[in-house]
N, C-alpha and C positions, 0 to 999 in steps of 0.2 A: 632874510629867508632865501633857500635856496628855487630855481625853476620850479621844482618839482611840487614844492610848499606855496607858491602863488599860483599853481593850477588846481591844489587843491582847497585853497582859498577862494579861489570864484567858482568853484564849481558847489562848493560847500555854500555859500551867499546866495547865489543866484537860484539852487532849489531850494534852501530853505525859505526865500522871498516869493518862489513861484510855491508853497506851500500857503503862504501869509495872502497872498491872491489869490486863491482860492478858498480861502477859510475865515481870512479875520486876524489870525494870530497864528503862534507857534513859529515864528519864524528863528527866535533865539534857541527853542529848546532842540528844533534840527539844527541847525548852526553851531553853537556853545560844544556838543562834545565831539562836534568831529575839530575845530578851531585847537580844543586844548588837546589836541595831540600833537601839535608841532607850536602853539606858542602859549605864555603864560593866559593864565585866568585874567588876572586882572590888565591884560591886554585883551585879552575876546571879549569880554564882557562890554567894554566898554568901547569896542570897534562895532557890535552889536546893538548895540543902546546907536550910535549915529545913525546906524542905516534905519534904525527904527525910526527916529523923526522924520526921515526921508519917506521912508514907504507909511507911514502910521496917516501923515497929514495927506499925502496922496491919495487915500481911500476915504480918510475922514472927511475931506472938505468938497468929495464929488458925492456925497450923502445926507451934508449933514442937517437936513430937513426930517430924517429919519433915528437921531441921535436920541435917545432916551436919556434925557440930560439929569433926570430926577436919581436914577441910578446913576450917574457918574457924580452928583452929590455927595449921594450917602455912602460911595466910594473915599472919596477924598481924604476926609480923616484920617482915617484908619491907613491909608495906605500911606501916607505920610510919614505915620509913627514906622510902619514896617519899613519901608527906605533908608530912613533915618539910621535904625539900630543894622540894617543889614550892611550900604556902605562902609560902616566903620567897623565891620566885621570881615569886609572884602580887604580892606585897609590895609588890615594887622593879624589875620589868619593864616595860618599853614595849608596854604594850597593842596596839598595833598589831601588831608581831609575833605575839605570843600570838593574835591572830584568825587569822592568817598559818597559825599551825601550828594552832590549833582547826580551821581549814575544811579543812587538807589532811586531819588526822586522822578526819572526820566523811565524809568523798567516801570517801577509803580504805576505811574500816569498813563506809559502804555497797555498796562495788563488789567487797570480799571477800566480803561476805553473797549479791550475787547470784551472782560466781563461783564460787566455795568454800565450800558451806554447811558449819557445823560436823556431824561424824559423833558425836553422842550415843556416850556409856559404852563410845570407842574403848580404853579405857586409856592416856591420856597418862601418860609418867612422873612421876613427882613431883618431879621434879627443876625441870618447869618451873613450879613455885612462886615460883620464886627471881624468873624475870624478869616473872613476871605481877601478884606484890602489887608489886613495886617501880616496874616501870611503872604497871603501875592506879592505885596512891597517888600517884605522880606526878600524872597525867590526873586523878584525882579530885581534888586539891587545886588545880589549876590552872585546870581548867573543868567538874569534876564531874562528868566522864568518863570515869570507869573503869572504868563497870561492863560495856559492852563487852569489856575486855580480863580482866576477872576472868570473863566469861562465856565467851571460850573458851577457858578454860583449865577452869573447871567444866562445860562442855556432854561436856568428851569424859573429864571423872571419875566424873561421876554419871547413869546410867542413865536413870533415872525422872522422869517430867515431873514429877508435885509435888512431888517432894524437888530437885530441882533449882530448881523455882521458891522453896522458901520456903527454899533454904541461898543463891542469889543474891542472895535478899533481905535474910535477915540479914549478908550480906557488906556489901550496901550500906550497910546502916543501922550497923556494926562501922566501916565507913570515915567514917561519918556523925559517930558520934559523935568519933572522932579527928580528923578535920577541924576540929570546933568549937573543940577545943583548941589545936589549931594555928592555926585564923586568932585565935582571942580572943587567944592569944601576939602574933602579929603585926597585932594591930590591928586586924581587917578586920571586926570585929563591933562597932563603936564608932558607926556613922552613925545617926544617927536616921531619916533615909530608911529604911535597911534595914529598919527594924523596924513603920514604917509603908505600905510597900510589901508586906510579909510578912504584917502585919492583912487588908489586900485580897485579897492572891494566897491566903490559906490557904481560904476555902470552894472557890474555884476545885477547888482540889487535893483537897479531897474530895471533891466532883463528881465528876469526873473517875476517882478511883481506885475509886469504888462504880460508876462506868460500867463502865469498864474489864475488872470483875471479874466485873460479870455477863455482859459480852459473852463471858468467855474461854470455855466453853461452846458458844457460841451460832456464832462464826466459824470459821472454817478456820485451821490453822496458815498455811497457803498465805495465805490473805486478810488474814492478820494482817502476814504478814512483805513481802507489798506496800504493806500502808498504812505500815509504820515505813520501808521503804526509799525511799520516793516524798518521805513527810518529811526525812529524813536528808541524801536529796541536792540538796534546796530550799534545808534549811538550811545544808548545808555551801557550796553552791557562795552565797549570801548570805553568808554571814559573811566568807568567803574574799574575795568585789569590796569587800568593806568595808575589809577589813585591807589591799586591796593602793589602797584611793583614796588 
């Protein structure tokens, strides 16, 4: 990568990580489409999934008294099978599509957030578990994206804002680590780029998530959910003119 591409590599990491510190999640779906503008999918994605076990157990293990472990349960399954089928679809797919559905899916999620905010500790039934880890494990394995979809399906199980941030977050980092399995199956952890693109981006990402965390405090829910949604549809609608050049 040229200078130009490793400044916007940590600066891409380091906010979407001080987003993930402030929220819980989201840190792949800022990350992923500004990444696939200067390098392959199946190189972000899985430069993305590292820094997640990094910042994911960072937040989870200074929480996890707060962990709603019955939801990351009845999580598991399901998210499993979506992994599973989504890897081996990152595997062996034409990239160009996969930007195609990444950018419709990242407009979407921002244009539901500003229509339809999710309603906290509505009682969704649990029934919809079933479509939420399967889809999320999908999106997660595919552009490490799922944490949108696993979040509202937990914003309207779980009441309380810090139990809800640190059981999001051990979702992430539960989907983290079965990803790893799943692409080291399917080869996607094999490049030596990966792992020297990963040396550089990781201070980024700690930056960023010790930013993050002190700002959550410090802003508005309101101010917070305008800066992820201003990114969200920068980067979708970018990734989207990419997939359709």
């Amino acid at each position: 990568m040229s200078p130009a591409e490793y400044a916007l590599l940590a600066g891409a990491v380091a906010t979407a990580y001080a987003v993930f510190g402030m929220t819980g999640f989201g840190a792949a779906i800022v990350a992923v489409p500004v990444l696939v503008q200067f390098m392959p999918l199946q190189l972000a994605v899985p430069l993305i999934l590292l820094m997640d076990l990094v910042s994911t157990a960072s937040v989870g293990v200074g929480n996890h008294k707060l962990i709603a472990r019955g939801e990351l349960g009845r999580l598991l399954p399901f998210m499993l099978v979506g992994i599973a089928f989504g890897a081996g679809v990152l595997a062996s797919a034409d990239s160009r599509w996969l930007l195609v559905v990444l950018g419709i899916f990242v407009i979407f999620i921002a244009l539901r957030s500003l229509l339809s905010p999710p309603v906290p500790g509505s009682g969704l039934h649990g029934f919809w578990v079933v479509p939420a880890g399967t889809v999320g494990g999908v999106f997660s394995a595919l552009f490490g994206t799922g944490g949108p979809i696993y979040t509202m399906y937990l914003a309207r199980r779980i009441e309380e804002p810090e139990r809800f941030r640190a059981t999001i977050s051990s979702v992430v980092f539960m989907s983290a680590i079965v990803r790893l399995v799943a692409f080291a199956a399917a080869g996607l952890l094999l490049e030596k780029q990966l792992w020297l693109t990963a040396a550089f981006a990781l201070p980024c990402c700690l930056v960023g998530l010790a930013f993050g965390s002190r700002l959550r405090h410090r802003i508005s829910a309101t101010a917070r959910k305008r800066v992820v949604l201003l990114l969200l549809t920068a980067g979708g609608c970018g990734v989207l003119l990419r997939g359709l050049a």
